[in-house]
SEFI-856098 format. One record per residue (C-alpha): x, y, z. Coordinates in pm, whole numbers, plus 32768, in hexadecimal, padded with zeros to 4 digits. Layout:
N
XYZ...
END
This chain:
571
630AB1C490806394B2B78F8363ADB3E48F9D6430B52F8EBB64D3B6408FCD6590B6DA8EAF64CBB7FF8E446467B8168D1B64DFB6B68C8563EDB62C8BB5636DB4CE8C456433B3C48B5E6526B2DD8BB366A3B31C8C2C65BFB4878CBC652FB3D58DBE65A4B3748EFD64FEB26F902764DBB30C9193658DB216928564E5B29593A46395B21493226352B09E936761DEB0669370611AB03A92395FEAAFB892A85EA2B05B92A95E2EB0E194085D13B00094C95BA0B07D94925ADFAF91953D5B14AF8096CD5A5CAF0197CD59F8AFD098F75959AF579A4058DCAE1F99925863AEBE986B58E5AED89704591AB03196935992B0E1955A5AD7B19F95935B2AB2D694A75C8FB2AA944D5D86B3C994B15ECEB32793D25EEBB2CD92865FDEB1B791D96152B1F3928160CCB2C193D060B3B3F8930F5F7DB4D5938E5E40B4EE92E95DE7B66992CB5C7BB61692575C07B57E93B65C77B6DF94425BBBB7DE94BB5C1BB93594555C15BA4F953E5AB5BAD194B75A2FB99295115ACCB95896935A60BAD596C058E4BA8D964F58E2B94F97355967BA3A98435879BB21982A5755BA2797CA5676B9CB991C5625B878990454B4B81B98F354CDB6DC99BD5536B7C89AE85433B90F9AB45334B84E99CD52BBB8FA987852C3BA749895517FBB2B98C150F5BBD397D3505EBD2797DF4EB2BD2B980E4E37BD7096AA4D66BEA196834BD4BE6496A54B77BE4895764A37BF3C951449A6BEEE93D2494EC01E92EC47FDC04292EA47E8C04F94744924C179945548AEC22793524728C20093AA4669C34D933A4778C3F592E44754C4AE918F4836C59E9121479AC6F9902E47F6C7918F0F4746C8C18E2C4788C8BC8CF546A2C9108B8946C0C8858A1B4659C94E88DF4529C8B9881244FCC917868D4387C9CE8643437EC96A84BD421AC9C5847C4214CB4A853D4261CC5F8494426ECD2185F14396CC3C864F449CCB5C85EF4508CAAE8740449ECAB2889C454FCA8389C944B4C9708AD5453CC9538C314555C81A8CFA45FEC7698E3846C4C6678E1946C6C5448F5647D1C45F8F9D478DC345908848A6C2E0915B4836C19891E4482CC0D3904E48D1C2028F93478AC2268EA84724C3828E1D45C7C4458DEA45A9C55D8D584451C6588D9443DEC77C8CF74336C88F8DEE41B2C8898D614124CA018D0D3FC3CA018D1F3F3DCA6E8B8C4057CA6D8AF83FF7C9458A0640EDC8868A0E40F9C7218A9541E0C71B8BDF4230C6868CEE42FFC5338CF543DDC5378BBD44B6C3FE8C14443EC2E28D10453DC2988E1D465CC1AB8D7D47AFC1758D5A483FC24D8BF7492DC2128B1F4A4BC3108ABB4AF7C26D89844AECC14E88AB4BAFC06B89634A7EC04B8A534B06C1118B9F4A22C18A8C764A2FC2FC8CDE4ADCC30E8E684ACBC4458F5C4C2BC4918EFD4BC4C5038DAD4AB7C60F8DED4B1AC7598E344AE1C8AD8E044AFCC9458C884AF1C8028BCE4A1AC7718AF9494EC6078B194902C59989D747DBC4898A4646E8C3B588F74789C4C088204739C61788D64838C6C8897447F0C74A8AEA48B8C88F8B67490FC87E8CD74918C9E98D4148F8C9998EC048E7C8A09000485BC8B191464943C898927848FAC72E92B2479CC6AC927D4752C5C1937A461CC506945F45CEC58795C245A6C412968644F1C45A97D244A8C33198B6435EC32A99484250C2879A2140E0C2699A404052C2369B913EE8C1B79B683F0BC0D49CB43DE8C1AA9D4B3CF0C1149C533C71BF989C523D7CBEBD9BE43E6ABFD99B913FDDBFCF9B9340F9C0A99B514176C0769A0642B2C0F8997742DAC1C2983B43C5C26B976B437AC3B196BC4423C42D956143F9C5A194E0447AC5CA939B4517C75F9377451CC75D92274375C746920F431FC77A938F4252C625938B424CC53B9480424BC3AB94D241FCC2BE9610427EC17495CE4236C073970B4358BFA2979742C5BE5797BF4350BD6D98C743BEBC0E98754279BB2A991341C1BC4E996A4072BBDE98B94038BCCD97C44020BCE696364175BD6E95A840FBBE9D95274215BF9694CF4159C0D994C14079C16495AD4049C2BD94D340C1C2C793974181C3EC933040CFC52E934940C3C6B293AB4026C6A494F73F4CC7C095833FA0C85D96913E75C94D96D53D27C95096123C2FCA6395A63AF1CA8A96903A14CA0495863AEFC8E595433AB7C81296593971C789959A3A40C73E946C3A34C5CA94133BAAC5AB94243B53C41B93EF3ACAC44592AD3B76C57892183CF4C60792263D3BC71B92DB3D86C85692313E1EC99992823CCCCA3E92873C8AC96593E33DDCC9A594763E79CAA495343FC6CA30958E4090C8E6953A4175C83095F642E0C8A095BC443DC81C964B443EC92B97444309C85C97E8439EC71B9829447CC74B996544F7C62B9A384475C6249B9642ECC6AC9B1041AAC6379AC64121C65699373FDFC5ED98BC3FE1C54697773E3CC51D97093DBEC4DF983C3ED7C42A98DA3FCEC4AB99C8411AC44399C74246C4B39AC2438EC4C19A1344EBC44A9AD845EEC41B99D34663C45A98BC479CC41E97D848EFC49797BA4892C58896854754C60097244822C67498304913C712975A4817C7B396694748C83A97AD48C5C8ED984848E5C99C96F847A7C9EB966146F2CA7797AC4801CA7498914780C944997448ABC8739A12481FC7F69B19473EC6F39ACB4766C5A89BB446E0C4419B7945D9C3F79C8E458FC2B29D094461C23B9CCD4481C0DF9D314394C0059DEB4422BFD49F454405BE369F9F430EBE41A0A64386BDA2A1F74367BC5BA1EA4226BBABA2714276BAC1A3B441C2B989A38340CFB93DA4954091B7D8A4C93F43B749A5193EFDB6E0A66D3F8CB5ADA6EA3E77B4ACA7163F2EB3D3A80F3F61B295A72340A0B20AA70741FDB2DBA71B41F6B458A6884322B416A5EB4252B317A4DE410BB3EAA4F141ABB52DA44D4234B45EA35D40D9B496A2824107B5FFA29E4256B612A1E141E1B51EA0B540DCB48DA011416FB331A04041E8B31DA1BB4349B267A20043BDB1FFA36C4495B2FFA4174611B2BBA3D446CFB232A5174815B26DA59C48B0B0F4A52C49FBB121A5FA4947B17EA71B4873B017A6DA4988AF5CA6AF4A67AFECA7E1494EAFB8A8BD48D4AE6AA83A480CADCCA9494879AEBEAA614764AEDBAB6A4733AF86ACB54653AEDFAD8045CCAF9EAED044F9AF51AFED43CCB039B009426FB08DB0D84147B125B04C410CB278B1303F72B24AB14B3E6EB2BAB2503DCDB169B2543E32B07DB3553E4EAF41B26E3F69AFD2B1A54059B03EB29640CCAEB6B29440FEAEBAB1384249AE94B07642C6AED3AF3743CEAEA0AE7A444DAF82AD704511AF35AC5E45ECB051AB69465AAFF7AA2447C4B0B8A9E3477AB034A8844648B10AA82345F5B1D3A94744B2B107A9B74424B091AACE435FAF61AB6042DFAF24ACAE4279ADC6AD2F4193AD86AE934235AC28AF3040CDAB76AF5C4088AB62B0FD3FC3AA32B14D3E85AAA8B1FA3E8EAC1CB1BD3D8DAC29B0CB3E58ACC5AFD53EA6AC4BAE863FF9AC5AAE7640E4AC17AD21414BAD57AC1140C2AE97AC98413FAF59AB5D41D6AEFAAA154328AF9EA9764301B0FEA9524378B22EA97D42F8B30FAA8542E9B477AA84431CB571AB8D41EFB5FBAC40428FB75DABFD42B1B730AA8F41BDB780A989412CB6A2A86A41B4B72FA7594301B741A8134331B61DA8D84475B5FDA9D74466B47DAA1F44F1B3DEAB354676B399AB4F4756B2A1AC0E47C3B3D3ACD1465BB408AD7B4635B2C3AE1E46E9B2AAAF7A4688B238B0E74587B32EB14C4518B3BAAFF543C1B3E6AF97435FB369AE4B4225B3BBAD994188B2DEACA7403CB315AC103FD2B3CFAD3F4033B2BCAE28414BB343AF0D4255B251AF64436AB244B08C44B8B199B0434519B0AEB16F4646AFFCB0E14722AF91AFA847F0AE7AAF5D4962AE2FAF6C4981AEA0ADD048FDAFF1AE2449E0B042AF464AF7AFCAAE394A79B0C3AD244A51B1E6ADFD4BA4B1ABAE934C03B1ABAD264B77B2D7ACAE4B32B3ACADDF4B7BB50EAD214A1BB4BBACA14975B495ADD7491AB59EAEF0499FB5DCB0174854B574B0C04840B418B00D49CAB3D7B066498DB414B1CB483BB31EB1CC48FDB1F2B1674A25B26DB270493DB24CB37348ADB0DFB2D249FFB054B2D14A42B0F8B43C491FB07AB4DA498BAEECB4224AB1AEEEB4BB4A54AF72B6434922AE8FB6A947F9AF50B78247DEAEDFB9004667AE6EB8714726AD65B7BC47D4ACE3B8D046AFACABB9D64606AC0CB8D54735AB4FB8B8470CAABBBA0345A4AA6FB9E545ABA98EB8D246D5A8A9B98045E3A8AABA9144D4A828B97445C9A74FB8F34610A667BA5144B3A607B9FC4502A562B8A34545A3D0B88246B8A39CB8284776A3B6B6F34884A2F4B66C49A6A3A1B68349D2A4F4B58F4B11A4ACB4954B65A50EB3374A3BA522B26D4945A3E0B23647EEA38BB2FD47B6A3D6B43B4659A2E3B468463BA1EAB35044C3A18FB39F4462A2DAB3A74510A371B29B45FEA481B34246FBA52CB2AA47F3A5D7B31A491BA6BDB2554A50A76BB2AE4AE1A8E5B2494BEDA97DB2864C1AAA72B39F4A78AA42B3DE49C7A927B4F2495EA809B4A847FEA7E7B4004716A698B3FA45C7A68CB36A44B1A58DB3CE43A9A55AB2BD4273A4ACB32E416BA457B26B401EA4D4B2EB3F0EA3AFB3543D8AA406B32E3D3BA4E3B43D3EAAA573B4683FA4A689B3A840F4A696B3DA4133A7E6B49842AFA865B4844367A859B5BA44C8A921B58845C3A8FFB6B8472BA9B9B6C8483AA91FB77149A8A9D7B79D4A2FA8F4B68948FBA851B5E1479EA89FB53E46C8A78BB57D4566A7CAB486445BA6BFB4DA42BFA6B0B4BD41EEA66DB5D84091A5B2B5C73F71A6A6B61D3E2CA642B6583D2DA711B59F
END
């Protein structure tokens, strides 16, 4: 490396002198690797170590990344809501701004004058900055007045611009199609009175209350009723309900005859017209027949009213429709077919669909069922014998009750009702309570249909489940199956004289081969006989009945044993 520390040497040779403390002359590394991946490395060093100024960052730059939050971390900055926008003709709707002002007309073919002088006003409309400009008409004086120049927008040079607000003024002159306009004067700020209004007409046959809005003009005292039409509201979009007009405010006597159809009113038939000192928020007006109550009006109105007649006080009143409460659906009675929950489907839609059900309560309970012993409570004498046996579904809340056929009884036994649910005696039909797991213990009564129903017993799986959930139960049904499993364990003294008896019965019986493990007790007859555990021994005899002859059960209890056999009986 060579380098020139003399100062101000020029850069030849013999000037020039090599740094020995600079070895390396290679060009720094920009391609790394970095956790895998290849990556492109800006280099810091140029050839011989020395330090590259142009990867630096000047102090402007580490001051602006100091001060610079990060948009990863705080996300792009919010910006401020725009302004809601209001185009120009809704702002500057009906507002017209006057000016008074004359020109000077040549006479050429008088001898009485040369020139005359014609007054006229001047309008400029706000909302599409267009001009008019109206001469005041004098009745006779022969000379055709009235509109001189249509409403439009008027040029002011050559160039083609437009005349704006800013230029009219007081002591100029307008030059407008070659005549030249004097502006001698202004009004303070012509403007439109907007009232909002209403028309109640419910208290005719299909009538409603429609909503209006009311413009009176200052500058001619006329008025307009334009109709605020609702989107869907089924009527034709007419914009005008009265065009604008002077409206009469009290007629002659003899006027009330006058075909006001057919001819315009005059001020021969009118007393007094309507003025701005009439329309007041918070009153009635009637407008031709119709009444209309004013209850707003806009922010000029008010302003115009607090400095013209001294009125500040002049509220918006609500004049909404209050929702009326809403109406309870009443369902039709129920008829008794099928479960209410699927009959008041068809009052909800026009196509029914099944009630939704509760799927995890389906699918913990799948195939859950309390089963319970139970008598029908009846004043005849042939159903105090009767049992049933009831059957609740944790699944879906239903029940089914089965009668174990009784040879003999004249009953038909077999399903005595299907899977359903039951409602409470105390409930209503439109508001059933059904029956719950929680209302079926020893002792309870059960009414179904009108049949009323005792509970005598339950099985093993229902003593389980209540023991399981007992905070659901009563106190009653928890002390029922206390005194069941009580009155299992301590046998009656009944029990044990009839104990006694039947070993006495049993003496009488032919012998048995001898009672061990579980197998047949009398081949030729078919006798079985099983063991369980911690419960006596129990043989059945089956015989088959001969013609004349049933088989009539004969049950004997030993201390240890059961012995079940059938007995011939002669009809």
């Amino acid at each position: 490396m060579v380098s020139n520390p003399v100062h101000r040497l020029p850069f030849l040779p013999g000037t020039s002198f090599k740094d020995s403390t600079k070895t390396a002359f290679h060009r720094s590394q920009t391609l790394s690797y970095k956790n895998g991946y290849a990556v492109v490395r800006r280099p810091t060093v140029g050839i011989g170590g020395e330090r590259l100024q142009v990867n630096q960052l000047s102090q402007a730059e580490l001051d602006e990344l100091a001060n610079k939050a990060p948009i990863l971390t705080y996300g792009q900055p919010k910006q401020a809501p725009l302004a809601e926008f209001i185009p120009a003709h809704v702002a500057f709707d009906k507002k017209v701004l006057k000016f008074d002002a004359y020109f000077q007309e040549d006479v050429p073919m008088s001898t009485e004058e040369h020139y005359r002088i014609r007054q006229v006003n001047i309008y400029y409309y706000l909302e599409d900055d267009s001009m008019s400009v109206m001469e005041p008409v004098v009745e006779n004086s022969g000379i055709p007045q009235g509109k001189l120049i249509k409403r439009q927008r008027l040029t002011k040079n050559d160039q083609g611009d437009h005349y704006h607000w800013k230029d009219l003024n007081r002591g100029i002159n307008l030059t407008i199609y070659g005549r030249t306009f004097r502006v001698v004067d202004c009004d303070r700020f012509t403007q439109v009175l907007r009232f909002y209004a209403i028309w109640d007409d419910t208290d005719s046959m299909f009538g409603e209350c429609r909503t209006y809005i009311i413009h009176y003009y200052l500058m001619d005292d006329t008025v307009e009723i334009r109709e605020v039409h609702e989107r869907n509201n089924g009527r034709d979009p007419f914009p005008l309900l009265m065009n604008r007009q002077r409206m009469p405010k009290v007629l002659v006597k003899n006027a009330k005859n006058f075909p006001q159809c057919v001819l315009e009113i005059s001020d021969q038939e009118v007393l007094e017209w309507y003025t701005a000192k009439d329309f007041i928020v918070g009153k009635p007006l009637t407008i031709l027949g119709r009444t209309f109550f004013i209850y707003d009006c806009d922010p000029f109105t008010r302003q115009y009213y607090k400095e013209k007649f001294g009125i500040s006080d002049l509220p918006r009143i609500d004049v909404s429709e209050k929702e009326p409460p809403p109406v309870k659906q009443e369902l039709p009675p129920y008829n008794g077919f099928g479960l209410i929950e699927d009959s008041v489907q068809n009052c909800f839609v026009l196509i029914p669909k099944a009630p939704k059900k509760d799927v995890i309560k389906m699918l913990v309970n799948d195939n859950k069922v309390l089963r319970y012993l139970a008598a029908l409570e009846s004043p005849i004498p042939e159903d105090k014998d009767r049992r049933f046996v009831f059957s609740y579904f944790l699944a879906s809340d239903m029940i089914s009750i089965f009668e174990p056929p009784v040879r003999n009884s004249g009953i038909i036994g077999g399903k005595y009702l299907g899977r359903t649910k039951v409602a409470k005696p105390s409930s209503t039909a439109e508001d059933p309570i059904y029956y719950g797991p929680t209302d079926f213990f020893i002792g309870a009564v059960i009414e179904v249909f009108g049949h009323r129903f005792i509970i005598l017993d339950t099985d093993d799986y229902v003593l389980k489940y209540m023991e399981n959930n007992a905070a659901q139960y009563s106190p009653e049904a928890l002390l029922s199956i206390r005194n069941r499993i009580q009155k299992q364990e301590a046998p009656a003294p009944e029990l044990e004289k009839e104990k006694h008896q039947e070993i006495k019965n049993v003496a009488q019986l032919p012998d048995y081969p001898e009672l061990s493990g579980q197998g047949t007790a009398c081949p030729e007859s078919g006798s079985t006989f099983t063991e369980a555990k911690e419960r006596p021994w129990s043989v059945e005899q089956e015989l088959r009945s001969d013609q004349g002859f049933d088989a009539e059960p004969l049950q004997v209890k030993w201390p240890h044993f059961k012995v079940l056999m059938y007995q011939r009986v002669a009809h």
